[in-house]
N, CA, C and O atoms as a Tripos MOL2 file, in Angstrom:
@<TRIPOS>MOLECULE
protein
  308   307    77     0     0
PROTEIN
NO_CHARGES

@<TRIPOS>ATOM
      1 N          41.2100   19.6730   26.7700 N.3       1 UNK1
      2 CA         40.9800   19.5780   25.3440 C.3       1 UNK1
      3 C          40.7300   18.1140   24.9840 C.2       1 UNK1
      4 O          41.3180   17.1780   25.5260 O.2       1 UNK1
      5 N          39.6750   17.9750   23.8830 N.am      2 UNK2
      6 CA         39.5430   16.5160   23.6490 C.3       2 UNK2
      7 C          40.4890   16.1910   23.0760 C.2       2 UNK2
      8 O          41.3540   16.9940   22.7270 O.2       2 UNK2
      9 N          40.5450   14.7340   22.8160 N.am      3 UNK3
     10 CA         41.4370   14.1330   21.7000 C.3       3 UNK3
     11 C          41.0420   13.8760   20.6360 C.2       3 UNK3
     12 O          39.8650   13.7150   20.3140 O.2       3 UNK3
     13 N          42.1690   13.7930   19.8340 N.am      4 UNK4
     14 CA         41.5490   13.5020   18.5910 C.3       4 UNK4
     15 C          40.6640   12.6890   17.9230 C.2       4 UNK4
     16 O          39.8190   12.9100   17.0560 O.2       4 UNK4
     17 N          41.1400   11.4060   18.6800 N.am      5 UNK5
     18 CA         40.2670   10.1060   18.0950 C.3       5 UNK5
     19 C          39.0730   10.2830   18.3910 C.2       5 UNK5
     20 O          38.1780    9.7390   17.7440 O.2       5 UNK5
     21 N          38.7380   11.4040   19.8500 N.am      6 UNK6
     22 CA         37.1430   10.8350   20.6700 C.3       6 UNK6
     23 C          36.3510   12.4480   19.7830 C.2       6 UNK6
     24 O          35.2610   12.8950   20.1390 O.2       6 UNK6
     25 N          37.1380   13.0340   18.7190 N.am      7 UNK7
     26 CA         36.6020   13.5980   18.1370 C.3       7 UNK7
     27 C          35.7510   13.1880   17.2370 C.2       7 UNK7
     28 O          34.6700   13.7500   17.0620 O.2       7 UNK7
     29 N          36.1980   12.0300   16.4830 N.am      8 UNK8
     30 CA         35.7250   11.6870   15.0210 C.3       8 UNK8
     31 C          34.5690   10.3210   15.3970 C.2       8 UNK8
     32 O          33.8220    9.8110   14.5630 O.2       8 UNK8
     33 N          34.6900    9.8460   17.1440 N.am      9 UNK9
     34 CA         33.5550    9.4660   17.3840 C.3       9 UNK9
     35 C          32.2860    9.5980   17.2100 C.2       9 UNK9
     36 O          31.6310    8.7130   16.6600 O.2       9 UNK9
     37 N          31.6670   10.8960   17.7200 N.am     10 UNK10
     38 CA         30.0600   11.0440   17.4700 C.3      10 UNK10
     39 C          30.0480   11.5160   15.9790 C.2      10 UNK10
     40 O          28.9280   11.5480   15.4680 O.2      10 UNK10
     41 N          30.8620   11.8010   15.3760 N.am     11 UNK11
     42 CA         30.4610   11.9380   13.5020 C.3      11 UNK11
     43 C          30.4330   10.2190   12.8880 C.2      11 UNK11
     44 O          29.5610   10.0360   12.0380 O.2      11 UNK11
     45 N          30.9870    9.4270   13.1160 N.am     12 UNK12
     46 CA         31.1390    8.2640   13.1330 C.3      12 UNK12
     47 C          29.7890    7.1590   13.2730 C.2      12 UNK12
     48 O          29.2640    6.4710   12.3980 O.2      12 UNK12
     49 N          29.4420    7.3000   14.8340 N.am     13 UNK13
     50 CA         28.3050    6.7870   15.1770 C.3      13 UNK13
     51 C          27.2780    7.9220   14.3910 C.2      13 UNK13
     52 O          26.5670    7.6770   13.4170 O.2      13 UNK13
     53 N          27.3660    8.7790   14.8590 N.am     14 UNK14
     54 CA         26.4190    9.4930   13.6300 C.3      14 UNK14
     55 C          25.5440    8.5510   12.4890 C.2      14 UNK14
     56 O          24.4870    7.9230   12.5520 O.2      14 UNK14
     57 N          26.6150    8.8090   11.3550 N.am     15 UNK15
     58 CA         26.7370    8.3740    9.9880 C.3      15 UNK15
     59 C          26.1270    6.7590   10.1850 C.2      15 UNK15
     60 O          25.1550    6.4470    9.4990 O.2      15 UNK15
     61 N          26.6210    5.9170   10.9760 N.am     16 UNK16
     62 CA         26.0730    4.9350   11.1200 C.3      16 UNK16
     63 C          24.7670    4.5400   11.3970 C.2      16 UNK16
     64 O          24.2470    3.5170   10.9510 O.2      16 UNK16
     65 N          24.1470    5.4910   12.2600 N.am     17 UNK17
     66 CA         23.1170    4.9820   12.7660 C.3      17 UNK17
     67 C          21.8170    5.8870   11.4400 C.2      17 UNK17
     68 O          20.6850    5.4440   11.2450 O.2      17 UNK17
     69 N          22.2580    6.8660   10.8900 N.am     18 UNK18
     70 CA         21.5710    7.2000   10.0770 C.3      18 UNK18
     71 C          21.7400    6.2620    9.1590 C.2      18 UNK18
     72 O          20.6320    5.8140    8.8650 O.2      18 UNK18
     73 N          23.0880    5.4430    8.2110 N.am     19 UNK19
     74 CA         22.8200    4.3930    7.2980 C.3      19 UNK19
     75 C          21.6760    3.0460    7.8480 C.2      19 UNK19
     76 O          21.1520    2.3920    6.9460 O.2      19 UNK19
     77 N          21.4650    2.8230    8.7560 N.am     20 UNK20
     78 CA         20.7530    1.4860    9.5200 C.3      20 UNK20
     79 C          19.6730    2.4240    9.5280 C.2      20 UNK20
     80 O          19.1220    1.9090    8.5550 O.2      20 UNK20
     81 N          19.1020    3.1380    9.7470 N.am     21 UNK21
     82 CA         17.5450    3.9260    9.7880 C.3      21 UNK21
     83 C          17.5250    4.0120    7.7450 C.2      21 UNK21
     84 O          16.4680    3.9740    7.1150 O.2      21 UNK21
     85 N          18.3880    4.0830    7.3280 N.am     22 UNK22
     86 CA         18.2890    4.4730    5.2550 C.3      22 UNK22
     87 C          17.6720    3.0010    5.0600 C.2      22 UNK22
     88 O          16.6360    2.8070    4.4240 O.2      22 UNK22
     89 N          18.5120    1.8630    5.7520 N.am     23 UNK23
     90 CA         18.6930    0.5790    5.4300 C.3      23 UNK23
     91 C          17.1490    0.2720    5.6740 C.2      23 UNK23
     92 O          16.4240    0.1640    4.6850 O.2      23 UNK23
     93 N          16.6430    0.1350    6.8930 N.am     24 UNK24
     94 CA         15.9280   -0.0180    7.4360 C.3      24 UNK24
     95 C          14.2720    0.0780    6.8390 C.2      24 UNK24
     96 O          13.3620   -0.7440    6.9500 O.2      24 UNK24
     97 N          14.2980    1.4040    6.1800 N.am     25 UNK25
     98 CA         13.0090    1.7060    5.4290 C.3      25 UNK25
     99 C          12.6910    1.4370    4.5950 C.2      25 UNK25
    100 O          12.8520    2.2750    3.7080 O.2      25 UNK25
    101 N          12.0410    0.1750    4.2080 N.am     26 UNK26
    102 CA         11.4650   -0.2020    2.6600 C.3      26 UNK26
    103 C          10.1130   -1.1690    3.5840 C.2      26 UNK26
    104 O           9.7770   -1.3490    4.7550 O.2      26 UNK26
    105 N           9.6750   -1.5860    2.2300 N.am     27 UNK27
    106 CA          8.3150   -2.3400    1.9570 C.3      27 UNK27
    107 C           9.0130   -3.5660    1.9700 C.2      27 UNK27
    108 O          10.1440   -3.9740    1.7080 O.2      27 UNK27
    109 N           7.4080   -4.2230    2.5610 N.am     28 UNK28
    110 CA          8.0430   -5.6020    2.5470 C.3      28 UNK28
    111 C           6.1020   -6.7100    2.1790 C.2      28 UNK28
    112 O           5.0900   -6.5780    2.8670 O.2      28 UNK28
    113 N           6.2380   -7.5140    1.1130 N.am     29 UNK29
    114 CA          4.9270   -7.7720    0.8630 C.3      29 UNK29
    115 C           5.4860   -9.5420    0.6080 C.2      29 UNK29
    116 O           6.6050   -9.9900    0.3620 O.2      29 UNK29
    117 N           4.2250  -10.1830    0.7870 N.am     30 UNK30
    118 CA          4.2810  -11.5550    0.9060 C.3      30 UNK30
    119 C           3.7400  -12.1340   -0.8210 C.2      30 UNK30
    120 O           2.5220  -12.2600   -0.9470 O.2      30 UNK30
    121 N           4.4280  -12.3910   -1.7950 N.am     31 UNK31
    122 CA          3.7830  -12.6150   -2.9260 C.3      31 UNK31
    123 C           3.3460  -14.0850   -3.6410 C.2      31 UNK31
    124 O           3.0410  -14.2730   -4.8190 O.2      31 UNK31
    125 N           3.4070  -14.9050   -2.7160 N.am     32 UNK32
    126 CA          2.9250  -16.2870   -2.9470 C.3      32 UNK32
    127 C           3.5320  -17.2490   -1.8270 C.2      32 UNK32
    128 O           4.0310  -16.9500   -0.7420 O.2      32 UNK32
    129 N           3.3970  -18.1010   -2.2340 N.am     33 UNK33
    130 CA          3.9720  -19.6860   -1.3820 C.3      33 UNK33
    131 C           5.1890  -20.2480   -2.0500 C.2      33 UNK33
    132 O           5.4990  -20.1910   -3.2400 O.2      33 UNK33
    133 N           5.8720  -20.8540   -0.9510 N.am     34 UNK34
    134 CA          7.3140  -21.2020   -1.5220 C.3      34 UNK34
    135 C           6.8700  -22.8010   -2.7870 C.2      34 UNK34
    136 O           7.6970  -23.2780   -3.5640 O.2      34 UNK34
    137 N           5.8040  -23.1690   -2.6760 N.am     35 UNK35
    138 CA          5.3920  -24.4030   -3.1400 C.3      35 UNK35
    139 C           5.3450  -24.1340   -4.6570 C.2      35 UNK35
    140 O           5.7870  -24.7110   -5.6510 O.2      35 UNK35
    141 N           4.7210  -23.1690   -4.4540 N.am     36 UNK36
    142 CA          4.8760  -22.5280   -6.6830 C.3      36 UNK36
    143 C           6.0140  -21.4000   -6.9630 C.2      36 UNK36
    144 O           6.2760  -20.9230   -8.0670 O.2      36 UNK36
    145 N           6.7330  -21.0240   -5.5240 N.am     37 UNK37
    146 CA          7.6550  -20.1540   -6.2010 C.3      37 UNK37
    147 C           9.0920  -20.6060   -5.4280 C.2      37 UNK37
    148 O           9.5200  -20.3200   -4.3090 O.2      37 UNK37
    149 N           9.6130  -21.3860   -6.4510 N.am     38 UNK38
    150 CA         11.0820  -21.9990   -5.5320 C.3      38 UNK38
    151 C          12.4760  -20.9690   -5.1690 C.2      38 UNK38
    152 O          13.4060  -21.0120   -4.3650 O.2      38 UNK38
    153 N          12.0310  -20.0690   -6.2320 N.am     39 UNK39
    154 CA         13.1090  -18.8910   -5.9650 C.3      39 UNK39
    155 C          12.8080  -17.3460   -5.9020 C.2      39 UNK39
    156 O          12.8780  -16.4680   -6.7620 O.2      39 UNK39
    157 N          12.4090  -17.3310   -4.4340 N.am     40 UNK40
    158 CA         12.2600  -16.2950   -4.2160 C.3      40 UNK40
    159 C          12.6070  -14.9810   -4.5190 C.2      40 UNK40
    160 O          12.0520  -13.9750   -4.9620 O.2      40 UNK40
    161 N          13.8510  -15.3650   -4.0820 N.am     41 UNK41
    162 CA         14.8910  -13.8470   -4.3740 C.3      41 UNK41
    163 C          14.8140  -13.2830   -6.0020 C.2      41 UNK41
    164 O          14.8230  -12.1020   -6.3490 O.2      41 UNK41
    165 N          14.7330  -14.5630   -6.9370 N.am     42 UNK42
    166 CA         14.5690  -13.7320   -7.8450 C.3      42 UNK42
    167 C          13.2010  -13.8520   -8.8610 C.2      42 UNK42
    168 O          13.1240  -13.9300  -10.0870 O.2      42 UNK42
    169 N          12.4940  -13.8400   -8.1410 N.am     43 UNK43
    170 CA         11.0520  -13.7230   -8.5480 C.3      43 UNK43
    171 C          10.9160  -12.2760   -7.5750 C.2      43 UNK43
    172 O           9.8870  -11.6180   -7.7320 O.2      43 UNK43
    173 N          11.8600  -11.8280   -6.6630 N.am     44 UNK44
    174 CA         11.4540  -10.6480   -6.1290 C.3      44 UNK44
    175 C          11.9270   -9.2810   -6.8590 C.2      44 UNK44
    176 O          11.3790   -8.2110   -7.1260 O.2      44 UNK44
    177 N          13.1900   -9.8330   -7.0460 N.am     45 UNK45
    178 CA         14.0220   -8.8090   -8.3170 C.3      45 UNK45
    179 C          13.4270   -8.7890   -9.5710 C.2      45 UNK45
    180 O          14.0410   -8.1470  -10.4230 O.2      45 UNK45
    181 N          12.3600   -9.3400   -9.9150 N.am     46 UNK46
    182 CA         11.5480   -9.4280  -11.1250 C.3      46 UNK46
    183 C          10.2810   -8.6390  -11.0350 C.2      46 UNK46
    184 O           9.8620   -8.0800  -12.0480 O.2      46 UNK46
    185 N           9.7360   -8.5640  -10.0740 N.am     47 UNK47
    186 CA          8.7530   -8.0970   -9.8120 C.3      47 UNK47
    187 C           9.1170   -6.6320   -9.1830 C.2      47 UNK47
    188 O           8.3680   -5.6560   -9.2270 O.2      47 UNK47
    189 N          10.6570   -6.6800   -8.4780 N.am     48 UNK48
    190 CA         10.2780   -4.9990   -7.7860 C.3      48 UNK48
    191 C          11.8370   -4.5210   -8.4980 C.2      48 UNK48
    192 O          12.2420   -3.3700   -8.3350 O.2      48 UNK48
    193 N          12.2190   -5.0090   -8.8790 N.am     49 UNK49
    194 CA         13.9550   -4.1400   -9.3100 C.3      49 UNK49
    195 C          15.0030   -4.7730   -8.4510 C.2      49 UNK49
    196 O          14.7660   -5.2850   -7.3560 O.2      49 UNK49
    197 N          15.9220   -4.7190   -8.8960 N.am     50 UNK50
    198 CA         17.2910   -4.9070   -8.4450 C.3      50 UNK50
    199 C          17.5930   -4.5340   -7.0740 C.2      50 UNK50
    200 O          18.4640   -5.1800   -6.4930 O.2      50 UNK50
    201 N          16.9590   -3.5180   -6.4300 N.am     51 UNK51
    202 CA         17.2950   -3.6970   -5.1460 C.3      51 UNK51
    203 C          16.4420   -4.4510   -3.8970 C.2      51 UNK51
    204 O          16.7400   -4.4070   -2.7040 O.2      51 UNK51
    205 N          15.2990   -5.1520   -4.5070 N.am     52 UNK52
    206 CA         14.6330   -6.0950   -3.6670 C.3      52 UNK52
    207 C          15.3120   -7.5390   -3.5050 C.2      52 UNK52
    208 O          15.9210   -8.1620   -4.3750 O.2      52 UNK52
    209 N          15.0550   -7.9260   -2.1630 N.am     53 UNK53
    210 CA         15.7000   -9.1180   -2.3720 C.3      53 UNK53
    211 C          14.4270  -10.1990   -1.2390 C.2      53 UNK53
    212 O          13.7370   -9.7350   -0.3300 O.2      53 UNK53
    213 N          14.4640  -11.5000   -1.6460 N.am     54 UNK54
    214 CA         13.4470  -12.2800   -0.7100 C.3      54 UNK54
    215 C          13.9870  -13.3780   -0.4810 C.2      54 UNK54
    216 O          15.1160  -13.6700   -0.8770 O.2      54 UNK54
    217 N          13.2130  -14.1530    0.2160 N.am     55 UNK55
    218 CA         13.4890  -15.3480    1.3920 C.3      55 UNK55
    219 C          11.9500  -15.8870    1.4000 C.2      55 UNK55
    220 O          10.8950  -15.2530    1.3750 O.2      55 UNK55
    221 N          12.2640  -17.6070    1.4540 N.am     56 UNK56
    222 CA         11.2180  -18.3340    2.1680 C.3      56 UNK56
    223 C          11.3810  -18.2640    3.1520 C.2      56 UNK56
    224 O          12.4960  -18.3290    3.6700 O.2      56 UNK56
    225 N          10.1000  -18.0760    3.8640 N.am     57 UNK57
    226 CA          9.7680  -18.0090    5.2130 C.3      57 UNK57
    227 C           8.9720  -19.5670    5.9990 C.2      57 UNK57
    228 O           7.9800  -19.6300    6.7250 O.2      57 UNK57
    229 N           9.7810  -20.5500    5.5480 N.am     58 UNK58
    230 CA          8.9000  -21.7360    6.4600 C.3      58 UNK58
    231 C           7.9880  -21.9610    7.6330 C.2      58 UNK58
    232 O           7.9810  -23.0310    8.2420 O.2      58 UNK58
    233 N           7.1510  -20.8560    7.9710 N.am     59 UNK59
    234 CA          6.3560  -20.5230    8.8220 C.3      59 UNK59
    235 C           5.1660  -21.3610    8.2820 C.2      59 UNK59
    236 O           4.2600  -20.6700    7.8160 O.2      59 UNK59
    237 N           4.9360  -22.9840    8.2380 N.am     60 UNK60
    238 CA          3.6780  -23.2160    7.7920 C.3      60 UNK60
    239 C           3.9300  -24.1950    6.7650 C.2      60 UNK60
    240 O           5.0910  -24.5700    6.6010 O.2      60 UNK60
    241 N           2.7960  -24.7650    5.8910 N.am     61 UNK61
    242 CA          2.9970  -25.7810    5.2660 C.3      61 UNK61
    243 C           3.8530  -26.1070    4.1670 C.2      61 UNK61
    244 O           4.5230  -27.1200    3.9660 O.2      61 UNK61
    245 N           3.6850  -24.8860    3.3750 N.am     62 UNK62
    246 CA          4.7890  -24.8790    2.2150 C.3      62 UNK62
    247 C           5.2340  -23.3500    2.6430 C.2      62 UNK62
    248 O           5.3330  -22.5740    1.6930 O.2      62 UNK62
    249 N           5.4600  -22.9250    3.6950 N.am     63 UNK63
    250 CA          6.3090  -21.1700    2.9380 C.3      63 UNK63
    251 C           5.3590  -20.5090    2.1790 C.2      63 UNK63
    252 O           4.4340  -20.7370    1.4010 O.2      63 UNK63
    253 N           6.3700  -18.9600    3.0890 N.am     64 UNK64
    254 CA          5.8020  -17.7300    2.3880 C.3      64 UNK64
    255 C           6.9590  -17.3490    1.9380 C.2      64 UNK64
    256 O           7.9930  -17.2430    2.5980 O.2      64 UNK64
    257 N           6.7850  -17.0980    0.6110 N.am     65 UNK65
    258 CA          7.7760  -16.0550   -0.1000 C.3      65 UNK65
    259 C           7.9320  -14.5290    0.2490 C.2      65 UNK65
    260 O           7.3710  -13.6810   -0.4460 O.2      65 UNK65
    261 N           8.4790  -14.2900    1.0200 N.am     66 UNK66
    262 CA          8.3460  -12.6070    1.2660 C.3      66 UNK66
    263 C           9.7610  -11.7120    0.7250 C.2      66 UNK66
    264 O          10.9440  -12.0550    0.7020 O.2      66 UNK66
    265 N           9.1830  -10.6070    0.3660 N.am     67 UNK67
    266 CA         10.0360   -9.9000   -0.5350 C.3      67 UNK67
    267 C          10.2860   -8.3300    0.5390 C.2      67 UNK67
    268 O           9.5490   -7.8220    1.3840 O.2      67 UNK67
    269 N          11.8540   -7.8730   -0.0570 N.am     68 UNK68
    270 CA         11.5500   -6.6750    0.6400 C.3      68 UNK68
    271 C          12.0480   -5.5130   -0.0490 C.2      68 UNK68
    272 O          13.1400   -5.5700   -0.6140 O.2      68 UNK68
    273 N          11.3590   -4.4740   -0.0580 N.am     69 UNK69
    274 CA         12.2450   -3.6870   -1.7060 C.3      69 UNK69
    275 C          11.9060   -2.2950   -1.1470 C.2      69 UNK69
    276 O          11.1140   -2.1400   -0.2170 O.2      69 UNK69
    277 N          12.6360   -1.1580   -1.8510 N.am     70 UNK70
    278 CA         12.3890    0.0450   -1.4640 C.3      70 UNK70
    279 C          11.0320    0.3210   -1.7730 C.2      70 UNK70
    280 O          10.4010   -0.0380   -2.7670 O.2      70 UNK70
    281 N          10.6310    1.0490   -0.7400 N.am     71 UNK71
    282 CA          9.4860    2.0160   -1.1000 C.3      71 UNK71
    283 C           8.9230    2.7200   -2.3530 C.2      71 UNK71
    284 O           9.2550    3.9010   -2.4550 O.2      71 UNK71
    285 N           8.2650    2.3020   -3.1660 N.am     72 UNK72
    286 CA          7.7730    3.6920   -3.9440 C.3      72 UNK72
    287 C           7.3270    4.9680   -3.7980 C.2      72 UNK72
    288 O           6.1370    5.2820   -3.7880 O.2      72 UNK72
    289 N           8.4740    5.8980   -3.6550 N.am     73 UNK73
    290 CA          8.2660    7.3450   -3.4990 C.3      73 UNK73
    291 C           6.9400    8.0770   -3.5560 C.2      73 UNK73
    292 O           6.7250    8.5710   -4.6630 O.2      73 UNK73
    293 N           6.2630    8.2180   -2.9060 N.am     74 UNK74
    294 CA          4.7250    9.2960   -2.7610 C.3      74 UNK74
    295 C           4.6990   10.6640   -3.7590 C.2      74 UNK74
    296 O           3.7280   11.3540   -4.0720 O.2      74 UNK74
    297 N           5.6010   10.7530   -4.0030 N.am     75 UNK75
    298 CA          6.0150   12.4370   -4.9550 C.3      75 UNK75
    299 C           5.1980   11.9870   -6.0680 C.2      75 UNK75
    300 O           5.1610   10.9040   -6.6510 O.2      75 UNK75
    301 N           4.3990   13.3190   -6.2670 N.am     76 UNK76
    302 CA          3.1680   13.0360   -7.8440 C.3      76 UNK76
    303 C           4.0030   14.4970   -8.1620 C.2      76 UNK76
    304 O           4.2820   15.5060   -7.5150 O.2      76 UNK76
    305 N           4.2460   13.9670   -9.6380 N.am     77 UNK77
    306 CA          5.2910   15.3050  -10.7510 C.3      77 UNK77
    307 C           4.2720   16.0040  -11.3800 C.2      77 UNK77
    308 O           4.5410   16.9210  -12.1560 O.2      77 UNK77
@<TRIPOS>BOND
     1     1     2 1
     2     2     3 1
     3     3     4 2
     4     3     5 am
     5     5     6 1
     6     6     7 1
     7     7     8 2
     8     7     9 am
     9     9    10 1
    10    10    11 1
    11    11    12 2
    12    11    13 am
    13    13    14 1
    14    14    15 1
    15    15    16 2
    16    15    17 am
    17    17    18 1
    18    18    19 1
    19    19    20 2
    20    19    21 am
    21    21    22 1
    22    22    23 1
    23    23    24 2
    24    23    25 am
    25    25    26 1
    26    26    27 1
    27    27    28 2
    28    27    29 am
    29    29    30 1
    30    30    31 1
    31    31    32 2
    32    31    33 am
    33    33    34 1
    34    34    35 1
    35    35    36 2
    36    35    37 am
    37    37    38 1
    38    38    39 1
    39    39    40 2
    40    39    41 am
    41    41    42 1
    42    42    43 1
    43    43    44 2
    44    43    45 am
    45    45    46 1
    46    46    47 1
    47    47    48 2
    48    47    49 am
    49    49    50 1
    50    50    51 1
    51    51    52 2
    52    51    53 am
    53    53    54 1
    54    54    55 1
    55    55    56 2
    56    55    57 am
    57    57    58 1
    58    58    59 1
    59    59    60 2
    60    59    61 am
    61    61    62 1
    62    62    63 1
    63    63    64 2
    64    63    65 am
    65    65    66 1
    66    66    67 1
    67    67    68 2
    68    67    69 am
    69    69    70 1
    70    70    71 1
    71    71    72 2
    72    71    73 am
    73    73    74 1
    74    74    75 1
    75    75    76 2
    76    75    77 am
    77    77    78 1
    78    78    79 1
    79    79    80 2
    80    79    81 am
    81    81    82 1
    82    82    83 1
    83    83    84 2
    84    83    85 am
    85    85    86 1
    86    86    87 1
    87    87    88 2
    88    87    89 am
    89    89    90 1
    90    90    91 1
    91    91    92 2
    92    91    93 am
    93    93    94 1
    94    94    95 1
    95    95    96 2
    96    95    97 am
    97    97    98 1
    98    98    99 1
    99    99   100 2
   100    99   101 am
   101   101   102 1
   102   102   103 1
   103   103   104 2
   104   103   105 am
   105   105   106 1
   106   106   107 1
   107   107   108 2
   108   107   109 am
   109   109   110 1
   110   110   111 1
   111   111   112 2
   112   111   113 am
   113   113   114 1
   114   114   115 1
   115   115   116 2
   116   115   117 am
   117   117   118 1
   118   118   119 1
   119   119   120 2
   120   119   121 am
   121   121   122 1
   122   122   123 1
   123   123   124 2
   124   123   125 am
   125   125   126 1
   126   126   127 1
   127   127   128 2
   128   127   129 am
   129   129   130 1
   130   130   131 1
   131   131   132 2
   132   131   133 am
   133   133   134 1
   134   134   135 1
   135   135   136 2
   136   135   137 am
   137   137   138 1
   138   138   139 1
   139   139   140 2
   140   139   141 am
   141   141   142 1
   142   142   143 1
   143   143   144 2
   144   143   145 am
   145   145   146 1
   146   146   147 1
   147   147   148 2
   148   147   149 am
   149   149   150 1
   150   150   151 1
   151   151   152 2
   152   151   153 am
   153   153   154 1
   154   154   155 1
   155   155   156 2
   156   155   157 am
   157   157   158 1
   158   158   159 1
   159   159   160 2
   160   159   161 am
   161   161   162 1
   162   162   163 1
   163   163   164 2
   164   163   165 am
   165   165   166 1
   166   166   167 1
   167   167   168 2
   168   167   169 am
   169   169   170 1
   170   170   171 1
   171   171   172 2
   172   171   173 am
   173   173   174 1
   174   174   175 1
   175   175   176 2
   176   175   177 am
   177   177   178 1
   178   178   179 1
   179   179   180 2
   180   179   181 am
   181   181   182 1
   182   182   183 1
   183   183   184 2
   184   183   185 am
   185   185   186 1
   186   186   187 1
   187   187   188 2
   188   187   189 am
   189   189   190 1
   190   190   191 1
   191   191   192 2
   192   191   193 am
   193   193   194 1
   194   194   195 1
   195   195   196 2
   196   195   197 am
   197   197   198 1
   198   198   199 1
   199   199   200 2
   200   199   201 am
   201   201   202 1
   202   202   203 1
   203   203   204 2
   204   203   205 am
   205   205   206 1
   206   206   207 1
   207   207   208 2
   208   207   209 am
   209   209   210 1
   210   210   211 1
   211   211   212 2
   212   211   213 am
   213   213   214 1
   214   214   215 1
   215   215   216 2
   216   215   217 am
   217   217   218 1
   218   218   219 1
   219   219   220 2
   220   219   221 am
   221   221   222 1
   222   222   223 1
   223   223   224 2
   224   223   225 am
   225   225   226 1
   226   226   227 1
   227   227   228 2
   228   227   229 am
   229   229   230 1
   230   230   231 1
   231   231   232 2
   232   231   233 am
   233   233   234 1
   234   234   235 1
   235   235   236 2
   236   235   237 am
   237   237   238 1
   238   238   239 1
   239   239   240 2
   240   239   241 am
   241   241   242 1
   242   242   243 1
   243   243   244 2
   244   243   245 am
   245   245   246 1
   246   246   247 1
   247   247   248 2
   248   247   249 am
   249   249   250 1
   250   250   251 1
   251   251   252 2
   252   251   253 am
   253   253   254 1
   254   254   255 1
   255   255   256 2
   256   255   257 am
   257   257   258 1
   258   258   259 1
   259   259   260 2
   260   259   261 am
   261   261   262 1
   262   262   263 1
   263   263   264 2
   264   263   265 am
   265   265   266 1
   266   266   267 1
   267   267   268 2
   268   267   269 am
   269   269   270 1
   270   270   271 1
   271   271   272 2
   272   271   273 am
   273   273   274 1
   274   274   275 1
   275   275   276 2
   276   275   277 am
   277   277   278 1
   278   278   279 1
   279   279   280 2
   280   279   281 am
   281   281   282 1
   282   282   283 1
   283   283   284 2
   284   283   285 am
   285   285   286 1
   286   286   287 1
   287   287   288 2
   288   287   289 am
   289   289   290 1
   290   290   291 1
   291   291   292 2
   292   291   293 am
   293   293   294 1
   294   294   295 1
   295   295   296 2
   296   295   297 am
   297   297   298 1
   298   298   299 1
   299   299   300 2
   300   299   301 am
   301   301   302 1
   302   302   303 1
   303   303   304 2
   304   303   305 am
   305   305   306 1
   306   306   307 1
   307   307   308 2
@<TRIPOS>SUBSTRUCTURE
     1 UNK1         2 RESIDUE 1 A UNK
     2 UNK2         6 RESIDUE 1 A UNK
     3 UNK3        10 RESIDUE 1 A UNK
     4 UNK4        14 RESIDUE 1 A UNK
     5 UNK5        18 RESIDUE 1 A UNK
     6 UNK6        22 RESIDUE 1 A UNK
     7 UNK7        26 RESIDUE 1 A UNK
     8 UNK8        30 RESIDUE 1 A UNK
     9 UNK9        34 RESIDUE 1 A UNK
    10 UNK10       38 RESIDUE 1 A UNK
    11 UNK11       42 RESIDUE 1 A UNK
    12 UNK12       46 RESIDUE 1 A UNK
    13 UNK13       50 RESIDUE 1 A UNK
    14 UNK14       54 RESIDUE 1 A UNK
    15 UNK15       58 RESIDUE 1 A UNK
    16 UNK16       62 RESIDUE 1 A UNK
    17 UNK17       66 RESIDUE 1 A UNK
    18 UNK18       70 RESIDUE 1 A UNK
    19 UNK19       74 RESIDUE 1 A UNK
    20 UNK20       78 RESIDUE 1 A UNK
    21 UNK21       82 RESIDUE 1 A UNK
    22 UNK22       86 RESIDUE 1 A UNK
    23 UNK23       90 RESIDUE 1 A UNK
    24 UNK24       94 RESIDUE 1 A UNK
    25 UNK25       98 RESIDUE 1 A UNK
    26 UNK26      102 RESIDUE 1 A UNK
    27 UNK27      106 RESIDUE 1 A UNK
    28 UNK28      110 RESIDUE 1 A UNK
    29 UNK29      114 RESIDUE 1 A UNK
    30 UNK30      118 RESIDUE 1 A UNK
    31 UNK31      122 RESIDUE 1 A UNK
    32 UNK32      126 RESIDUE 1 A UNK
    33 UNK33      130 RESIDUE 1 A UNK
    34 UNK34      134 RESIDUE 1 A UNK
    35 UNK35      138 RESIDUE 1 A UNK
    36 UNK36      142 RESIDUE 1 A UNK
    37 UNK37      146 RESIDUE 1 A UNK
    38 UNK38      150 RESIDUE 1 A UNK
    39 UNK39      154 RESIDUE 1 A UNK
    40 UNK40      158 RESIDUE 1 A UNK
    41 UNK41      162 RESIDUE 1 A UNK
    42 UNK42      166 RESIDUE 1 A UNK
    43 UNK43      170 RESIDUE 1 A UNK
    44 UNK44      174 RESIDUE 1 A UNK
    45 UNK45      178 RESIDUE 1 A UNK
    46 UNK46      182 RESIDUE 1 A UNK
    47 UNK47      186 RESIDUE 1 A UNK
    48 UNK48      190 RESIDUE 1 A UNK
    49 UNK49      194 RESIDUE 1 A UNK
    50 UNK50      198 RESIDUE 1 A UNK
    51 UNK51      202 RESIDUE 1 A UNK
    52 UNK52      206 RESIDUE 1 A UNK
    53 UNK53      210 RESIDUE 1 A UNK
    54 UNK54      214 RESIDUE 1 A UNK
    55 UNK55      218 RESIDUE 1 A UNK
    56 UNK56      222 RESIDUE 1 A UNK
    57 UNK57      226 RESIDUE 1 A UNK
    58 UNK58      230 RESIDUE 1 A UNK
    59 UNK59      234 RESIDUE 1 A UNK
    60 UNK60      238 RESIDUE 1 A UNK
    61 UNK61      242 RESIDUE 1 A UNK
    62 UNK62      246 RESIDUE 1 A UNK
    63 UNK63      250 RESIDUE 1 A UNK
    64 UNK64      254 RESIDUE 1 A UNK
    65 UNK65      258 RESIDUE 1 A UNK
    66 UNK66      262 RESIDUE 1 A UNK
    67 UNK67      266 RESIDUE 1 A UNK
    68 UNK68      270 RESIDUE 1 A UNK
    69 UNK69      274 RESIDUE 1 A UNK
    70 UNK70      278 RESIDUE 1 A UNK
    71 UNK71      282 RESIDUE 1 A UNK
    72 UNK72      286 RESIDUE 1 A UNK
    73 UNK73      290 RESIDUE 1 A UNK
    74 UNK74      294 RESIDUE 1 A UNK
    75 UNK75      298 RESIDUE 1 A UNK
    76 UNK76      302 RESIDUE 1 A UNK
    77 UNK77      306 RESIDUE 1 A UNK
């Protein structure tokens, strides 16, 4: 008979690895240069909602501002 603890294992890892695949799926778009936009993060929450969040990306002369936010749902009502 198993034990208890090595029961609540694979529901466990489960749940986890499905939150990191939830986490995982959004859009991610580059919306200017860090040179005209000093704050990313919330020039990203402005543009996509509260659950986007961004980062300069110093890849280059001045930065890319890249943003990353949920998906907009495909469903037409």
């Amino acid at each position: 008979m198993a034990k208890p603890t090595s029961l609540f294992v694979f529901p466990i890892m489960f749940r986890v690895i499905l939150s990191l695949v939830e986490y995982n799926m959004g859009c991610m778009t580059v919306i200017g240069t860090c040179r005209y936009i000093p704050d990313c993060s919330s020039a990203c929450k402005v543009r996509f909602g509260e659950k986007a969040f961004g980062y300069c990306d110093r890849d280059g002369d001045y930065g890319r501002c890249l943003c990353y936010f949920p998906c907009p749902s495909e469903k037409n009502n």
